[in-house]
Each structure stands twice: as C-alpha cells, then as structure tokens.
C-alpha beads as a LAMMPS data file, in Angstrom:
LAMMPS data file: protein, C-alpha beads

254 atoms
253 bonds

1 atom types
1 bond types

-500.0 500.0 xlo xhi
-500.0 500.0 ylo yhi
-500.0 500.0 zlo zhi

Masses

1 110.0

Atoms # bond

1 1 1 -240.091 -42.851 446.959
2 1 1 -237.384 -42.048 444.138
3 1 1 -234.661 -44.562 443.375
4 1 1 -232.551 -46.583 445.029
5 1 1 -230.595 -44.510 448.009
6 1 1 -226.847 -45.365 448.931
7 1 1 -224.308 -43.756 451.048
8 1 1 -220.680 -44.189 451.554
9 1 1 -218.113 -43.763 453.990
10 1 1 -214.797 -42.728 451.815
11 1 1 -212.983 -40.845 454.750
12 1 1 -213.242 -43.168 457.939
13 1 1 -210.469 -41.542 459.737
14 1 1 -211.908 -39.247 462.259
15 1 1 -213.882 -41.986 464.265
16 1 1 -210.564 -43.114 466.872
17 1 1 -210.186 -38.812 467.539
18 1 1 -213.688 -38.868 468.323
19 1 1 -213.296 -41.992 470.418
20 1 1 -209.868 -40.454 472.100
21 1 1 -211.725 -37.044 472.559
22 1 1 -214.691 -39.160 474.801
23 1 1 -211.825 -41.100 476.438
24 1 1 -212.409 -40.716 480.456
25 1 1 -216.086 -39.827 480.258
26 1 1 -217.275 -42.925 481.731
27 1 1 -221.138 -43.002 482.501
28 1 1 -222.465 -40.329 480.071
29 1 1 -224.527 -41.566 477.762
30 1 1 -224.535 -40.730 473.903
31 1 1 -227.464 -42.188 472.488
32 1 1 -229.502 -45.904 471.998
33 1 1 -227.478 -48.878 472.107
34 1 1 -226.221 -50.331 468.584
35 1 1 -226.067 -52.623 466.770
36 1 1 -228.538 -55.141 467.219
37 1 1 -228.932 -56.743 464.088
38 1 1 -226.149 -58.145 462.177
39 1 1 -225.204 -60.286 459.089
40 1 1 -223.066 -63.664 459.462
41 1 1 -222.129 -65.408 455.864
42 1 1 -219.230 -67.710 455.411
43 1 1 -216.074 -66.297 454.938
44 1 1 -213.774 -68.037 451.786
45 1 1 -210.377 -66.038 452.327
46 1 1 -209.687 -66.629 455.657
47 1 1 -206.023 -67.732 455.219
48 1 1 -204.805 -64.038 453.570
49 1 1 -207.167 -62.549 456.822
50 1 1 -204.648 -64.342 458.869
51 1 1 -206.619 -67.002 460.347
52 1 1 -205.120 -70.424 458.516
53 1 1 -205.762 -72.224 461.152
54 1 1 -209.730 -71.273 460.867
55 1 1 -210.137 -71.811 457.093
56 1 1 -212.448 -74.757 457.079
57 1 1 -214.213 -73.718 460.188
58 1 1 -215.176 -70.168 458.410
59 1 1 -215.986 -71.292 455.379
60 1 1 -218.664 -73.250 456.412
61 1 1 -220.049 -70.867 459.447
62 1 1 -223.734 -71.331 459.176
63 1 1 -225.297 -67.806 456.977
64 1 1 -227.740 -65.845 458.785
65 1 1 -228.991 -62.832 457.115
66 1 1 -231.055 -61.528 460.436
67 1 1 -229.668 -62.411 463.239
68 1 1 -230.940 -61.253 466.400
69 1 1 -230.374 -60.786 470.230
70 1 1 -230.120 -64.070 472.255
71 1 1 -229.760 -66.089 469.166
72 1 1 -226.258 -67.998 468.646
73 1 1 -223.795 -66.135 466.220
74 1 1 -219.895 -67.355 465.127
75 1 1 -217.442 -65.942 467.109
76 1 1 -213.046 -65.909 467.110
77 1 1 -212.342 -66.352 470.434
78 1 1 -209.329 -68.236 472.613
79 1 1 -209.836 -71.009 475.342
80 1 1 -206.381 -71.495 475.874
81 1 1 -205.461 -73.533 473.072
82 1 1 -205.721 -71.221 470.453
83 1 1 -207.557 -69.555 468.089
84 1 1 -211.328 -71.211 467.363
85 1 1 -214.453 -70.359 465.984
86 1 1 -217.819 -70.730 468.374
87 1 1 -221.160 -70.663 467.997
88 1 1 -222.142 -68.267 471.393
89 1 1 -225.571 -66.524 472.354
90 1 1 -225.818 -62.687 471.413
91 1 1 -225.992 -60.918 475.189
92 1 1 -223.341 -61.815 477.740
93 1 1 -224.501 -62.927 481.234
94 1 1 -221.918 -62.311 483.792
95 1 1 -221.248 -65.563 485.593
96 1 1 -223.346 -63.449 488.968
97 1 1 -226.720 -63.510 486.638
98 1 1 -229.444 -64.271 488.258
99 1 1 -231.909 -63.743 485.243
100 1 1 -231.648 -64.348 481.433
101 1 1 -233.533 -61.172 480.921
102 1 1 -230.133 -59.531 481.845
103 1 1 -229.099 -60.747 477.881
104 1 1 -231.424 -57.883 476.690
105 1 1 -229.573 -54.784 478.277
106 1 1 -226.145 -56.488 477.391
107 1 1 -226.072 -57.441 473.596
108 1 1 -223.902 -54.112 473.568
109 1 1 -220.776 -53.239 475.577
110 1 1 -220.094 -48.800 475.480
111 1 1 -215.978 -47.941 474.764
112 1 1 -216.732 -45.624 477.626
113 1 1 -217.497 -48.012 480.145
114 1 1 -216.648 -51.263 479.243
115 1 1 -214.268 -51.890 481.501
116 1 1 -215.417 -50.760 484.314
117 1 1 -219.194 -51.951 484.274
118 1 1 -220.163 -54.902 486.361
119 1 1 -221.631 -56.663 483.707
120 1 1 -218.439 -56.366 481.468
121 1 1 -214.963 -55.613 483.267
122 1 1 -214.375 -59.247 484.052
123 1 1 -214.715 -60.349 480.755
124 1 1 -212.832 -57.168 479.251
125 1 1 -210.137 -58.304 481.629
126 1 1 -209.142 -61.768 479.964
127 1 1 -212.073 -62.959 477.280
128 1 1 -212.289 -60.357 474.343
129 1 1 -212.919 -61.386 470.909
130 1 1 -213.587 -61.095 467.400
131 1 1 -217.293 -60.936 465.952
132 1 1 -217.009 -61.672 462.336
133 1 1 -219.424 -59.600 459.929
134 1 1 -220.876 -59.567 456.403
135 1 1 -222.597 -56.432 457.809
136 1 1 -225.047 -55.300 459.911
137 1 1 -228.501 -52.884 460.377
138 1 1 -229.309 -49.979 461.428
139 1 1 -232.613 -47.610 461.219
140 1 1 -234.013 -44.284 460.381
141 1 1 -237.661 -42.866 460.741
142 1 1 -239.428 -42.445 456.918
143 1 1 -240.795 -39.099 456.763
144 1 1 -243.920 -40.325 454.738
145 1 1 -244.992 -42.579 457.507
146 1 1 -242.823 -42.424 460.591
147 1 1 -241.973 -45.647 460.633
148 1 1 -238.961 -47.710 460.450
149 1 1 -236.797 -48.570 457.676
150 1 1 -233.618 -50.913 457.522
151 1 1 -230.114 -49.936 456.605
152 1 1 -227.825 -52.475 455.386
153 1 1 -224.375 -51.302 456.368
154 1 1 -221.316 -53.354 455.119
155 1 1 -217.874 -52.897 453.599
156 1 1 -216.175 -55.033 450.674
157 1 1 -214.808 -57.434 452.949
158 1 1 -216.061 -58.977 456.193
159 1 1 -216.196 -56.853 459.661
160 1 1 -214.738 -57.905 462.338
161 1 1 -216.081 -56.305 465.798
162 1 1 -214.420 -56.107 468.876
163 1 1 -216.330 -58.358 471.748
164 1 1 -216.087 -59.811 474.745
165 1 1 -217.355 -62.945 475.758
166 1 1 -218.342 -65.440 478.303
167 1 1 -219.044 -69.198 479.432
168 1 1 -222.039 -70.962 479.580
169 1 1 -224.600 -70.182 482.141
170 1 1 -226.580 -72.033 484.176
171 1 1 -229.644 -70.232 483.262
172 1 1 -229.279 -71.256 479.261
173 1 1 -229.721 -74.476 477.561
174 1 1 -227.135 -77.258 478.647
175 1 1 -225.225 -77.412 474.558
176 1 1 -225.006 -73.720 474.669
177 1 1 -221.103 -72.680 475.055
178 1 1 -221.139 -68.942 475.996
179 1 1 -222.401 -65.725 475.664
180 1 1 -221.365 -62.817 473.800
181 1 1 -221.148 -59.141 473.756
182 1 1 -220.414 -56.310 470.427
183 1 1 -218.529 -53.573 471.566
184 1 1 -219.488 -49.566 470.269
185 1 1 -218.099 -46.688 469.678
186 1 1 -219.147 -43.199 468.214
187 1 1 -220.423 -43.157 464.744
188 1 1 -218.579 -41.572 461.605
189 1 1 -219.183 -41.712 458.458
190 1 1 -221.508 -43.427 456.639
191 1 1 -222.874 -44.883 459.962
192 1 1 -223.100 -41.536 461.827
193 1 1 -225.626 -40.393 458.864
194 1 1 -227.878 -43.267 460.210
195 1 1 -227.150 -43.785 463.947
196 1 1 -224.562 -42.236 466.678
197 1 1 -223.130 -45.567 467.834
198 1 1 -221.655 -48.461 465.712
199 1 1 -219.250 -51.562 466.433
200 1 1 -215.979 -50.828 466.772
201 1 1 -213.844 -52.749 464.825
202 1 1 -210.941 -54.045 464.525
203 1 1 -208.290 -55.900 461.289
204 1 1 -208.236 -59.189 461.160
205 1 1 -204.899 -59.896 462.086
206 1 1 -205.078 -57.904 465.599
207 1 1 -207.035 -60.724 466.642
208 1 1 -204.117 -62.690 469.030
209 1 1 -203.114 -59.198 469.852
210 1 1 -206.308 -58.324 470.864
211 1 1 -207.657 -61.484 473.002
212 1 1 -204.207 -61.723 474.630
213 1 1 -203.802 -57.878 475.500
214 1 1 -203.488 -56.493 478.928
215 1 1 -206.500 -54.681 479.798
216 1 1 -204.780 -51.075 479.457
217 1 1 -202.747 -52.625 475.910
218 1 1 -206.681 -53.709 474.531
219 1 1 -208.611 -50.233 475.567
220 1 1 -205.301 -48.453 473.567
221 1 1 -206.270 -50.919 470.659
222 1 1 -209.844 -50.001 470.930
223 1 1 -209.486 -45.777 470.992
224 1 1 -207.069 -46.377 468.063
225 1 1 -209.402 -48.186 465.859
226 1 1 -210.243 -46.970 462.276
227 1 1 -213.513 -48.123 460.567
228 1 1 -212.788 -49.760 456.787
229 1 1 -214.538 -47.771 454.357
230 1 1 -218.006 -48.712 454.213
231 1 1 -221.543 -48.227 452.168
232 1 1 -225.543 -48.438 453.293
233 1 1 -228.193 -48.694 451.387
234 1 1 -232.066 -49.063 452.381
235 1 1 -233.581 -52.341 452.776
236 1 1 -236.754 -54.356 453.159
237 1 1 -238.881 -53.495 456.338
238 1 1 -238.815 -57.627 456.401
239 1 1 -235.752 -57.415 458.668
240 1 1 -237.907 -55.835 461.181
241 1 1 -239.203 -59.056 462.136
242 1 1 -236.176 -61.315 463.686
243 1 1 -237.640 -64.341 462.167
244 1 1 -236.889 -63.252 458.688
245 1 1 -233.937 -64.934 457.755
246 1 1 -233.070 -65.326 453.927
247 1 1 -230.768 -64.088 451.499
248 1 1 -233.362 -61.740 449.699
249 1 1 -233.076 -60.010 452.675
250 1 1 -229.953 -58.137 451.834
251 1 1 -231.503 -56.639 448.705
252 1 1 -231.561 -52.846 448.019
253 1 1 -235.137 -51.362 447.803
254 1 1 -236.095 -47.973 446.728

Bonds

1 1 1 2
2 1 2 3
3 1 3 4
4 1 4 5
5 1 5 6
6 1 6 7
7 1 7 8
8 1 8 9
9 1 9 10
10 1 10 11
11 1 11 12
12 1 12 13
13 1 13 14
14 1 14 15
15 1 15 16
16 1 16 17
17 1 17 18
18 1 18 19
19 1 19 20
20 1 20 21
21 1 21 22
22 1 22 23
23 1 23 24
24 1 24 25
25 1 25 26
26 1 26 27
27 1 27 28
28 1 28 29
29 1 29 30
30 1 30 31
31 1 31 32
32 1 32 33
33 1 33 34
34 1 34 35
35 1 35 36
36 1 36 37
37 1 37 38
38 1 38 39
39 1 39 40
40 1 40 41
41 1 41 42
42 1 42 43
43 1 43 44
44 1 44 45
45 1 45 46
46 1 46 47
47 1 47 48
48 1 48 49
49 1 49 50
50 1 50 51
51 1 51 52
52 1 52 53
53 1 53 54
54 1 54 55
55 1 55 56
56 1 56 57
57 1 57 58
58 1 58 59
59 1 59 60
60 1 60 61
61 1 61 62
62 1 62 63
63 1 63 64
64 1 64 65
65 1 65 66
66 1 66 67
67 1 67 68
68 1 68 69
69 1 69 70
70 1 70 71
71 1 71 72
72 1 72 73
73 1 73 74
74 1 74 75
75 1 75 76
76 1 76 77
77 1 77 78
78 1 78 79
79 1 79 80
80 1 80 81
81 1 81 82
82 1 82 83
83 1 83 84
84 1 84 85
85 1 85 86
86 1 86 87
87 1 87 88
88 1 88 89
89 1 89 90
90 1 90 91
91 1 91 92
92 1 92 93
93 1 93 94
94 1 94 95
95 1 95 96
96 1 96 97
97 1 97 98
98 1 98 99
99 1 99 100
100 1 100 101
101 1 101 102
102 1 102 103
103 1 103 104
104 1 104 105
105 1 105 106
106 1 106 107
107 1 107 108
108 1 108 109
109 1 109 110
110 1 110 111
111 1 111 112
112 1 112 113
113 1 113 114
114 1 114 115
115 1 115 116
116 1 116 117
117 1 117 118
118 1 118 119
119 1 119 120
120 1 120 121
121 1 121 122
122 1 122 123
123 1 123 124
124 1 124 125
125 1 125 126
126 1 126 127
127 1 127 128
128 1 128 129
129 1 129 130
130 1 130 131
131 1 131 132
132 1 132 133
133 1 133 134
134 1 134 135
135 1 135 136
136 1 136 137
137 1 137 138
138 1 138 139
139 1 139 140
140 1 140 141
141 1 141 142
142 1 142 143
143 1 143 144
144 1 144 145
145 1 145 146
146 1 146 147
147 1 147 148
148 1 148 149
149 1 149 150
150 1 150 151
151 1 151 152
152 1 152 153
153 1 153 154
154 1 154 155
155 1 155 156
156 1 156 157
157 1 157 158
158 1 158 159
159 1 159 160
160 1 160 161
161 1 161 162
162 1 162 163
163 1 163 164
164 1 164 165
165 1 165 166
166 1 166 167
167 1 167 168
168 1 168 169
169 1 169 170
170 1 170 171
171 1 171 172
172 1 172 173
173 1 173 174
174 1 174 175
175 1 175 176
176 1 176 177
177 1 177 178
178 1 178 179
179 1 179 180
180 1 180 181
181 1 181 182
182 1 182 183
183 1 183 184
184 1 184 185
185 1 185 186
186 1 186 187
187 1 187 188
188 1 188 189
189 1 189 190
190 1 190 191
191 1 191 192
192 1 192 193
193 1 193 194
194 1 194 195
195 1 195 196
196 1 196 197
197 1 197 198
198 1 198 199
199 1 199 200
200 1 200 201
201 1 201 202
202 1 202 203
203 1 203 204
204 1 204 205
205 1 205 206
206 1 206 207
207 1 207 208
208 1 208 209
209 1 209 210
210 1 210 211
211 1 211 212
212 1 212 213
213 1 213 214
214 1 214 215
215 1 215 216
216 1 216 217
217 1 217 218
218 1 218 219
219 1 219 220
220 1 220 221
221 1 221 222
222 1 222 223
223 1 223 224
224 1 224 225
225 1 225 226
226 1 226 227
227 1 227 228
228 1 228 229
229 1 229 230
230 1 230 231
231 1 231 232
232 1 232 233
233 1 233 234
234 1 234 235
235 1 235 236
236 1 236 237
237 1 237 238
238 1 238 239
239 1 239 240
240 1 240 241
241 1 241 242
242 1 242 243
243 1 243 244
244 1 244 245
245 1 245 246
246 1 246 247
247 1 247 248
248 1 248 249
249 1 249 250
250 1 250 251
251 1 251 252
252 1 252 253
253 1 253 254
C-alpha cells in the first residue's frame, strides 16, 4: 500500500435535499444498516455545547474506542426532570420483545421509516435523544485481498446523533437502564465515498428541542439536518474484533 489515505467532507450541504428528496418512501430499502461501530471519549467543553448542566457528567463519560452492538454507550436523554447523561445498551427492544436477539436488527433506526416501524414509532413518539460521538467506523473491501478495512470517520468536535431510546427490559440484566437506537440517513460526503447510510446528526443545542418535539416538529428536524464537515482515514483491521478497545486504535495506518 502507498501512504497514509484521508478524505474530507468540505461541502456537507446536500445530505438534508437528499434526505427531503427520499421523504415519503417508506419501506424501500437503500443499502446495509450503519453505523455499527462508534467512538465514545469524554467531552471537556460541554458548557459552550450548551449542556452546563452535564459538564461533570461528560467529562468523565467512560472512553471506549470500539464500541459495539449490545454493549452500554453514554447517551443525552430526558426522564422528565431534565437533561441527563445514561449509560444504555446499543439496540432498542420495544417494551413487546419477546427475545434479546431482536437488539441485533435494531442498533439502527432508517429516516424513512422510523416512525412508523413497530419496533421504533413508540419511542420516536416521546423518547428521542442525543448519542454523543468522538466518531465512528465504517468499511470498504481492499482490492489486494478482499477483505475488510476500517474507516475512522470523525469531525473536529464531537457528533452528536439523533436516537431514540427505551427503558429497561425484562429480558436484560436487572442494573441495566435502557436501550438505545442511532438513527440514519443517506450518505454525503466524505461518508458516501465509504458507505450509503450514516447517522444523522444533529447540533448540540437542538437537544431540548429535539427530545421535546412533536413527532411531525422532530421528523422536520431530522430531513433538515446538515452533517459538520468531517474527515476519514484508514485504520487498523484490530477494530474488526469488538473486543479491541484501546486508544491505539484510532491511529491512521497506511
């Protein structure tokens, strides 16, 4: 291979026309489900991100460099008493699941049919929330030797993807609090060179907005959304394997 490969999104603004465009096309699919690997670090400017109230509680969310479906992630959500941060499991189970298998077909919620899916539309009614990111992965096949390699995708700041989420179920441990869900949308960009789907995101400071939004009010919110700018660059074939979790894992490899 030849030197160290990275790519940058400098134009994000065609990914809410695309979104608006695919608006009413509920049940076609577009591709695999993304994203379902994802980067949580702490996060030391929380007050100017407009969360004062969450300073302490980001700054020391626990890092995970790898972090996987079904394990337990940080996320901004609302139980009535205002904003918190939450330690949930990745994959939302519906309070009808009979199975905790279901968490593997649900880590990702589609724009198109979020709302309307079984799975989703209850919690899309009245518990969305806020995923914080450092970044996430994504894949493309190596011509040399077909198989995978890792894309570290991330912006200058944290991400912050639109979710949904859940309470505890019966079928998972008794400390666990909830489950959780990332929303996508189309690629563009820099992500759309690697994969068709990413996390839709959303600023910071929607976040009241955006867990207190009427159904029709949060979908608007959702088609009107404009990635940050954002880079990718290859990374170890280490992240393939969930249980690599370190810091070296965010390197850039040739």
């Amino acid at each position: 291979m030849g030197g160290i490969v990275r790519i940058r999104l400098s134009d994000p603004a065609t990914a809410a026309g695309q979104r608006r465009a695919k608006a009413g096309t509920e049940g076609k699919e577009y591709g695999s489900a993304m994203c379902g690997r994802f980067v949580q670090t702490p996060i030391r400017d929380a007050a100017s991100l407009g969360f004062p109230q969450l300073v302490g509680d980001l700054l020391s969310m626990p890092a995970s460099y790898n972090l996987a479906p079904t394990q337990r992630a940080a996320v901004v959500l609302d139980r009535g008493d205002g904003l918190q941060l939450q330690r949930l499991a990745w994959g939302l189970l519906p309070f009808w699941a009979k199975a905790k298998k279901l968490q593997g077909s649900t880590i990702n919620a589609r724009i198109e049919t979020v709302a309307t899916k079984p799975a989703f539309r209850s919690a899309f009614k009245k518990h969305r929330c806020l995923i914080p990111m450092a970044g996430y992965y994504e894949w493309s096949v190596n011509p040399e030797d077909q198989k995978k390699d890792p894309w570290f995708i991330h912006a200058e700041t944290p991400l912050w993807a639109a979710g949904l989420w859940q309470d505890s179920s019966p079928l998972l441990d008794p400390d666990n609090l909830g489950t959780f869900t990332v929303i996508t949308g189309d690629s563009s960009g820099v992500s759309a060179d690697i994969h068709d789907r990413m996390p839709v995101w959303l600023d910071p400071g929607q976040a009241e907005e955006w867990i207190a939004a009427t159904p029709d009010d949060a979908m608007a919110m959702l088609l009107a959304s404009e990635p940050p700018a954002m880079e990718a660059y290859r990374v170890s074939r280490a992240v393939n394997t969930p249980r690599n979790n370190r810091p070296e894992l965010l390197e850039a490899v040739a």
